[in-house]
C-alpha positions as CSV (number, residue, x, y, z in Angstrom):
1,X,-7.1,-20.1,17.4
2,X,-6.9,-20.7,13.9
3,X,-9.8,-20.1,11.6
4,X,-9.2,-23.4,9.2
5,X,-12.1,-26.3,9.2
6,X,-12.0,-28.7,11.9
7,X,-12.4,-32.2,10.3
8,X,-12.1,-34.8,12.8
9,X,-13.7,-34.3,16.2
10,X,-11.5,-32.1,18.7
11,X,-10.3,-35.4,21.0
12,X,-8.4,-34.3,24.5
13,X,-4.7,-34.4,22.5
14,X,-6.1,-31.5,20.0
15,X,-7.9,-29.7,23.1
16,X,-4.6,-30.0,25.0
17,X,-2.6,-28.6,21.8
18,X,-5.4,-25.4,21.2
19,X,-4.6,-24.9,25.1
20,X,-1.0,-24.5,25.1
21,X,-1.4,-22.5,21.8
22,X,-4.0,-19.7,23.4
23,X,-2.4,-19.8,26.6
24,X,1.2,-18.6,24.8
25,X,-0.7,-15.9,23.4
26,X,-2.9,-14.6,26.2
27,X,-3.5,-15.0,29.9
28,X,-6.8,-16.7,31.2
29,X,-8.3,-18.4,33.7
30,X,-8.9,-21.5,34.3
31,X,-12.9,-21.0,33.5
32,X,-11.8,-18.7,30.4
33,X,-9.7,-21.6,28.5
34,X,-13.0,-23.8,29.4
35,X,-15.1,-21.3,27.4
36,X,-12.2,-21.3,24.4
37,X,-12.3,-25.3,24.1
38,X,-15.8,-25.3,24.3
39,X,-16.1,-22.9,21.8
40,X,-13.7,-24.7,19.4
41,X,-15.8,-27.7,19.7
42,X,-18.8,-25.5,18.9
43,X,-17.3,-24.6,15.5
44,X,-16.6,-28.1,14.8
45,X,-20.1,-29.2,15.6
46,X,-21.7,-26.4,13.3
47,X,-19.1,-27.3,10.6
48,X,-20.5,-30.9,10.4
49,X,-22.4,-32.0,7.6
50,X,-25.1,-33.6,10.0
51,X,-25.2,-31.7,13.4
52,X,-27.3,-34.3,14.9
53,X,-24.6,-37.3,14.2
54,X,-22.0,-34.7,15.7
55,X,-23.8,-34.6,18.9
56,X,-22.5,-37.6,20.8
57,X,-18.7,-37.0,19.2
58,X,-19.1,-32.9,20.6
59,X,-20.6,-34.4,24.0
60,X,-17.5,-36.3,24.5
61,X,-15.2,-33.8,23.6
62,X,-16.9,-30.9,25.8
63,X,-16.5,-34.0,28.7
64,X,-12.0,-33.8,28.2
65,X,-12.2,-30.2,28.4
66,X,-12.5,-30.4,32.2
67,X,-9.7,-33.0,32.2
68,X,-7.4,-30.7,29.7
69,X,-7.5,-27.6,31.9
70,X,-7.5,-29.7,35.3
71,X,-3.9,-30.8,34.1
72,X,-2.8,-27.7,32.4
73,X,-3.6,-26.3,36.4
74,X,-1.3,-29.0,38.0
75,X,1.6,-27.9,35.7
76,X,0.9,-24.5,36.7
77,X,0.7,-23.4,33.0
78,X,-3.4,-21.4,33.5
79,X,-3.7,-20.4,37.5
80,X,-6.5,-18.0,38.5
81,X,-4.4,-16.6,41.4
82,X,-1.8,-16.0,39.0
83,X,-3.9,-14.4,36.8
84,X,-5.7,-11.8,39.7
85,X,-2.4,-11.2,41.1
86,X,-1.2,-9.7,37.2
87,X,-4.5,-7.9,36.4
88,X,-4.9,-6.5,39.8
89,X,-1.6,-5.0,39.6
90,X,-2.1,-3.7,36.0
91,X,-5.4,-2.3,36.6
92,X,-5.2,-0.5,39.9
93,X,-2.0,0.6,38.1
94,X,-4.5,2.0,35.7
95,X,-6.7,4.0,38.0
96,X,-9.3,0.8,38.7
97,X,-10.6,0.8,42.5
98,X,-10.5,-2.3,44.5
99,X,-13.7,-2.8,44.2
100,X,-14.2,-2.8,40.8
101,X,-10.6,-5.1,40.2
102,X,-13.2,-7.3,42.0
103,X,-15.8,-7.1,39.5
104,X,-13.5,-7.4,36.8
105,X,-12.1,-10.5,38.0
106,X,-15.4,-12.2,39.1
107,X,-16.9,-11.6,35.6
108,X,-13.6,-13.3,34.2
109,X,-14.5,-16.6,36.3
110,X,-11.9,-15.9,39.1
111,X,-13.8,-17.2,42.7
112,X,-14.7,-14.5,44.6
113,X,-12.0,-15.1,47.9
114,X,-9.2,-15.2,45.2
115,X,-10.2,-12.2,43.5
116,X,-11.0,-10.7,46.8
117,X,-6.7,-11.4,47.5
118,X,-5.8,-10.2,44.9
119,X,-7.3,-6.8,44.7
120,X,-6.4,-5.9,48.6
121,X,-4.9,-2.8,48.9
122,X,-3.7,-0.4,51.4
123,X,-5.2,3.6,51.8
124,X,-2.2,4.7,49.9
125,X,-2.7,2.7,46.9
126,X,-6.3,3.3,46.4
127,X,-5.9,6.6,47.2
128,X,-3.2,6.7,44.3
129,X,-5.1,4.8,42.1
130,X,-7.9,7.4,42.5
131,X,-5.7,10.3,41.7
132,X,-4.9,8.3,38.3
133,X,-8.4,8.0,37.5
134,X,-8.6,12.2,38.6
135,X,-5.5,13.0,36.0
136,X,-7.6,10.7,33.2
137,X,-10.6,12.7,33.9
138,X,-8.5,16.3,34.6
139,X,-10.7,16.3,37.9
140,X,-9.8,17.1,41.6
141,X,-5.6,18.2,41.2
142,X,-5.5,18.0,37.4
143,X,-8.3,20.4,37.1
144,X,-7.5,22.7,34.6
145,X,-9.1,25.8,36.1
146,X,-9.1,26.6,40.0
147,X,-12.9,27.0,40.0
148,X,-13.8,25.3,43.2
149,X,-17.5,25.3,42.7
150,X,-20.2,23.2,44.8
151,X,-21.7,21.7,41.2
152,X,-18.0,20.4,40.0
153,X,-17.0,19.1,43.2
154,X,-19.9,17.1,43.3
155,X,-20.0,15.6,40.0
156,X,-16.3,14.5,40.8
157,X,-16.8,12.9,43.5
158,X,-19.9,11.4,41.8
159,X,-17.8,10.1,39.6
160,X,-14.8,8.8,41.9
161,X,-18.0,7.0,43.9
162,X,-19.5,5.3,40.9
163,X,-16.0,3.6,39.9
164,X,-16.1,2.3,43.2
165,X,-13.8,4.3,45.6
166,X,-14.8,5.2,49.3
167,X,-15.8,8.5,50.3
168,X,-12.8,8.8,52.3
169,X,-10.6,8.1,49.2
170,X,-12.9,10.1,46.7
171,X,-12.2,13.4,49.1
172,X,-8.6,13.1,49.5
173,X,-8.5,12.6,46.2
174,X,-9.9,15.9,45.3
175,X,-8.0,18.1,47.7
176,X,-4.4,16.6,47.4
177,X,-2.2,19.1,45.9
178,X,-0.9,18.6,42.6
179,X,2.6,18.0,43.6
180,X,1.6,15.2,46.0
181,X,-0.4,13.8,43.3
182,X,2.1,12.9,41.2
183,X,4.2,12.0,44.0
184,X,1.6,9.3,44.9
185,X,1.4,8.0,41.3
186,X,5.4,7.4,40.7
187,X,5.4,5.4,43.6
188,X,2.2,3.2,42.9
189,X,3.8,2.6,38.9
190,X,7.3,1.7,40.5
């Protein structure tokens, strides 16, 4: 979004404009262009010489935004499935668990059951995903010593549980051999 003043109110045609200009820059969903529109007409509103005048005018702008992104969703140019589908892929890619693709996605204003879709994987995945997160941290394979003591263990799988992994997958994690590690990963980034 450009930074230049905003003189005349932000009508539906200048909404629809700033729209197609952020989405060809960035993905978003459908409640993440709503808070970019609204925030444009925000900046307008503050920019006025009489906020109180530029009430009504921002009112009836902040009512098209709805009507701007419900028709930039029928042409299929913002879709929240869309969107999960991409970041779940790029994040468990990353060493992200299910769970917390979930949270990521909820917090960006994807509904829960889509979010939920998206982020579905099979044991093999999250376990691979996990064994990203372990070569990140140098942890479980990718330790760099063999040390095998009850304290390190522990805080490793402390920290595999608290970014969301099962116990089940924290523990494979840990004791997969190195080799099979890196196995697991080349397939999950093919």
């Amino acid at each position: 979004m450009s930074s230049a003043p905003i003189d005349s109110v932000p009508d539906a045609s200048a909404l629809y404009e700033a729209a197609l200009h952020y989405l060809a820059r960035y993905p978003a969903t459908e409640a993440g262009l709503r808070r970019v529109l609204v925030r444009k007409i925000d900046r307008w509103s503050r920019a006025q010489p009489d906020p109180d005048t530029a009430g009504p005018e921002a009112d009836g702008a902040r009512a098209a935004v709805d009507r701007v992104v419900e028709r930039l969703a029928a042409a299929g140019a913002v879709s929240d499935a869309s969107f999960a589908e991409n970041r779940a892929r790029g994040l468990i890619r990353g060493g992200k668990s299910s769970r917390s693709v979930q949270a990521y996605l909820a917090a960006k204003g994807v509904a829960p059951d889509v979010a939920k879709a998206a982020a579905v994987t099979d044991d093999e995945t999250e376990l691979a995903a996990a064994l990203v997160l372990a070569r990140k941290r140098r942890i479980g394979p990718y330790r760099a010593d063999d040390s095998t003591e009850p304290g390190r263990t522990a805080k490793e799988f402390a920290l595999l549980a608290r970014t969301g992994f099962s116990r089940t997958i924290a523990e494979r994690a840990l004791t997969t051999p190195r080799e099979d590690a890196e196995r697991l990963i080349h397939d999950l980034r093919r």
